[in-house]
C-alpha positions in Angstrom: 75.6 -14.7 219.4 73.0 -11.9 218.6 73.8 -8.7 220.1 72.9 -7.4 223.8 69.4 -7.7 225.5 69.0 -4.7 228.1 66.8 -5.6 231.1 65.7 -2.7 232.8 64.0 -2.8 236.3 66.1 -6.1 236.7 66.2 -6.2 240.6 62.5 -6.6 240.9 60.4 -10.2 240.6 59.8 -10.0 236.8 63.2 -8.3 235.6 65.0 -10.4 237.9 63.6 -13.9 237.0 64.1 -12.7 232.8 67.7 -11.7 233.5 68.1 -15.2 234.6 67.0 -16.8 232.3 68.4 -15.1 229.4 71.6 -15.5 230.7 71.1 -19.3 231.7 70.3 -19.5 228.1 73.6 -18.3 226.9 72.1 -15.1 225.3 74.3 -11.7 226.2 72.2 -9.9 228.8 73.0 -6.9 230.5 70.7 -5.8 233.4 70.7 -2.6 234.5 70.5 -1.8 238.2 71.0 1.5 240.1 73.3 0.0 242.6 75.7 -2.6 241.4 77.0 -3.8 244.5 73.4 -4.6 246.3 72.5 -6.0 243.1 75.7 -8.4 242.6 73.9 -9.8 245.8 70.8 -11.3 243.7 72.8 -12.1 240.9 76.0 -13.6 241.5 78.7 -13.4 238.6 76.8 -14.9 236.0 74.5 -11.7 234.7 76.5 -8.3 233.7 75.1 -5.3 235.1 75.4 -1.8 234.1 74.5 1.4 236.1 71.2 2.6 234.8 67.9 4.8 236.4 64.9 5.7 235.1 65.5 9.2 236.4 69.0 10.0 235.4 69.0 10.2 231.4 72.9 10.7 231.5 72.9 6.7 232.5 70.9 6.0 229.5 73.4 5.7 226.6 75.7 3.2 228.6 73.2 1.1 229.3 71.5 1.0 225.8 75.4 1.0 224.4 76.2 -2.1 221.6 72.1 -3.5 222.9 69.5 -4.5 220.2 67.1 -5.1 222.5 65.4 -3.7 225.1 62.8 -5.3 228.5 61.3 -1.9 229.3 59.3 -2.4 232.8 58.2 0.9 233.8 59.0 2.1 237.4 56.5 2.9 240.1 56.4 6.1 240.2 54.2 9.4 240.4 56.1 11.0 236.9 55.9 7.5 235.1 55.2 8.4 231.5 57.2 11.2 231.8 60.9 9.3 232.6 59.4 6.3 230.4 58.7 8.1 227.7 62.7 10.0 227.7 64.0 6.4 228.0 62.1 5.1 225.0 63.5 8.5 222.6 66.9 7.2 224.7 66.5 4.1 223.1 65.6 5.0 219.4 68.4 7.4 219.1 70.9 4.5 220.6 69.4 2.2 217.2 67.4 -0.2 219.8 65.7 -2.6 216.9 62.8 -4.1 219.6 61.4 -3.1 222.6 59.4 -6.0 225.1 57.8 -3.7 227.3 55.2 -4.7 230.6 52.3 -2.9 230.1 49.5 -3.6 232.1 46.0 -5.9 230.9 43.3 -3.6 230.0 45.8 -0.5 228.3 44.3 -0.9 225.2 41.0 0.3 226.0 41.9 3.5 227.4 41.3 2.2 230.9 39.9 4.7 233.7 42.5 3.7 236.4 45.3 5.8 237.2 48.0 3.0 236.1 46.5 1.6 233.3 46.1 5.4 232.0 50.3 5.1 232.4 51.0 2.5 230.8 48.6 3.0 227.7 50.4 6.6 227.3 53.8 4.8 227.2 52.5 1.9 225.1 51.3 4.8 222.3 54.9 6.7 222.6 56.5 3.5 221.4 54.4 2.9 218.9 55.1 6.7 217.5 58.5 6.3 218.3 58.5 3.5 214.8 60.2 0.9 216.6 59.3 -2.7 216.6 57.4 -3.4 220.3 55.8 -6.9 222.3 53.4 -5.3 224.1 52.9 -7.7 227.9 50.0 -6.8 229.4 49.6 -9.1 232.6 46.9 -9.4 235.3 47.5 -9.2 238.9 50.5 -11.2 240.4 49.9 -14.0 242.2 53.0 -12.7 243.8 51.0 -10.0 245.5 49.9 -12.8 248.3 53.6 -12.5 249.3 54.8 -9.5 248.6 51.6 -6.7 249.7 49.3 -8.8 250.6 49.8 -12.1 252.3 48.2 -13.7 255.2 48.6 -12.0 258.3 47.6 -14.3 261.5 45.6 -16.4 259.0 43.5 -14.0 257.5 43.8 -12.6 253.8 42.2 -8.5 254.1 41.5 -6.9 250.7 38.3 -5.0 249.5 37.5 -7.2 246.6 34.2 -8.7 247.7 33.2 -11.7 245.8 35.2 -10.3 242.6 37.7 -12.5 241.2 40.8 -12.2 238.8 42.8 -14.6 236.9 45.6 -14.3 238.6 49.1 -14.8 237.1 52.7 -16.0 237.9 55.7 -13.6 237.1 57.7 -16.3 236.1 55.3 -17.2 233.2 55.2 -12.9 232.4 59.4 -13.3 232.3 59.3 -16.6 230.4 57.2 -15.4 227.8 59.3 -11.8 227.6 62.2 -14.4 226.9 60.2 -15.8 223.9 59.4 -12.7 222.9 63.3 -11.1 222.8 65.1 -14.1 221.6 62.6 -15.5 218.5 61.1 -14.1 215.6 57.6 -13.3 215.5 56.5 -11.3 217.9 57.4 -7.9 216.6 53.6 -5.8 216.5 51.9 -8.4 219.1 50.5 -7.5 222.6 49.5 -10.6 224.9 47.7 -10.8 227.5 49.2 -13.3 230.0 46.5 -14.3 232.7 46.7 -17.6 235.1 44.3 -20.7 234.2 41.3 -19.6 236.2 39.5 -16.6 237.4 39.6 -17.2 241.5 37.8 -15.2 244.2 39.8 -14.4 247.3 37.8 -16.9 249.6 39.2 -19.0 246.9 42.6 -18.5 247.0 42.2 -18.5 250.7 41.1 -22.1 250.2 43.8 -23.2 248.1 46.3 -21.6 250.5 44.7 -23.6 253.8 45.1 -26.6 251.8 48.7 -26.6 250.6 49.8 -24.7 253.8 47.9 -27.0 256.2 46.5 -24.7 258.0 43.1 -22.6 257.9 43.6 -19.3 256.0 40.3 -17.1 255.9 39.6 -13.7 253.5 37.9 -11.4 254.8 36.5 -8.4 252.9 37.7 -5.1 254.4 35.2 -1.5 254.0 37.2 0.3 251.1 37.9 3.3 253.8 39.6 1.0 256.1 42.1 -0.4 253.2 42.6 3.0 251.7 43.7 4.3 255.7 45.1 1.3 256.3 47.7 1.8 253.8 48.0 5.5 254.4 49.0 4.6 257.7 51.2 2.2 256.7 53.0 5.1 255.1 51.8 4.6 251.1 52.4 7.8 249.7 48.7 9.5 249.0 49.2 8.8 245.2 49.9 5.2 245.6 47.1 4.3 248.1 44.8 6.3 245.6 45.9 4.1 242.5 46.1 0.9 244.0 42.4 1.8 245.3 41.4 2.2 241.8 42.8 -1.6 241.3 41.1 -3.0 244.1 37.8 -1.6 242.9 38.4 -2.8 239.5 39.1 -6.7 240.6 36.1 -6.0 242.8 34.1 -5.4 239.9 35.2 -8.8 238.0 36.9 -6.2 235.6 39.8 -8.9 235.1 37.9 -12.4 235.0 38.8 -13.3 231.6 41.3 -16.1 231.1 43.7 -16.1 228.1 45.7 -18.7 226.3 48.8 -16.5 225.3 51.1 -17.7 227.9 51.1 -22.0 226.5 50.6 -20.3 222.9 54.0 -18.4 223.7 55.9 -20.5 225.9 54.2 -23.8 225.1 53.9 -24.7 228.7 50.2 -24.4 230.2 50.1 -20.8 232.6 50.7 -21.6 236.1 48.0 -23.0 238.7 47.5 -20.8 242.1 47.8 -24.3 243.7 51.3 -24.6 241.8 52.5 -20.9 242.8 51.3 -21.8 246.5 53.6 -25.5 246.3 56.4 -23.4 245.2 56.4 -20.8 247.3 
């Protein structure tokens, strides 16, 4: 048994779903959590957790102690790069040998959005840091239809007009971190993990309707009314104005393209929307 895998941001959908399967695997995971006991909650016994948060550096060494390997999935919030980049220095100096780290699709080409900017100055601290990195750079979640935006009274709002994405599953973005931390050859690659099909959102309103049995409609909200809408919903001013930034991209077709990386990875075909919606 190779030494420990840290999982940072392990209470949320992606860090969650990778600390269980790491540790269903029998490989020695430790997620780190700022609150143990709310945590224990979503794990049971079988995961260890240690006390860790992006913005207390004094948790750092603990949680990188005796680990080889690092799941770095950058916190929302406004000093990102800042508390990132101090965790990744945290990690070289603790002799971390690989770092898997979410960025986000697009970082590469120094992307005008606010969290693509982010995540590209994180990506380029770890690659001056020397250490070995998997860069993940996923598209939207399909998970977004249940966690920001779902249905409400049978009607799907976002300001995306007839843009479409390729939508993909979080479980497929944690399956192939798992690949990516426990076998060889993945040291220096970025992927880019998208569904199987660029959909619209009358689209996935459609596939919704039909594996829900009932009729789900999109309708495409003025940009002003989602950026107050989410003010009012009490979105902190610098939220609403990145997330804005992503609406406006998918409502360009900025994120269309479909990729092969998750099968190539995992060797299991990326996740339908029809799939996500049976499952969920």
């Amino acid at each position: 048994m190779g030494k420990t895998i840290l999982v940072t941001g392990a209470t949320g959908t992606i860090g969650r779903d990778l600390a269980k399967i790491l540790s269903g695997n029998g490989m020695p995971v430790r997620a780190g959590v700022r609150d143990q006991a709310k945590a224990r909650k979503q794990f049971g016994a079988d995961v260890v957790l240690t006390t860790f948060d992006f913005e207390d550096a004094a948790s750092f060494p603990d949680a990188l102690k005796d680990a080889e390997k690092v799941f770095l999935l950058p916190p929302l919030m406004p000093n990102q790069v800042e508390v990132v980049n101090a965790f990744i220095d945290g990690a070289k100096r603790a002799g971390i040998r690989h770092i898997v780290k979410l960025s986000v699709i697009g970082a590469e080409t120094d992307p005008p959005y606010t969290f693509g900017k982010w995540h590209a100055a994180s990506d380029r601290h770890v690659r001056g840091a020397s250490l070995a990195f998997t860069f993940l750079r996923p598209n939207s979640f399909m998970q977004n239809f249940i966690n920001y935006f779902p249905p409400r009274d049978g009607v799907i709002y976002l300001p995306w007009g007839n843009g479409k994405a390729s939508f993909v599953d979080t479980r497929d973005i944690a399956a192939v971190a798992a690949e990516a931390l426990t076998s060889d050859g993945h040291e220096g690659k970025t992927y880019t993990l998208t569904g199987p099909a660029a959909l619209g959102i009358a689209e996935v309103a459609s596939i919704l309707s039909e594996v829900a049995g009932r009729e789900i409609k999109y309708v495409d909200v003025p940009e002003s009314a989602a950026h107050d809408g989410m003010l009012q919903a009490g979105l902190p001013r610098w939220q609403v104005e990145a997330l804005m930034e992503l609406h406006a991209a998918n409502k360009q077709n900025r994120w269309s393209a479909v990729t092969s990386d998750i099968e190539e990875v995992t060797g299991a075909p990326a996740t339908t929307f029809a799939q996500f919606c049976r499952g969920n």
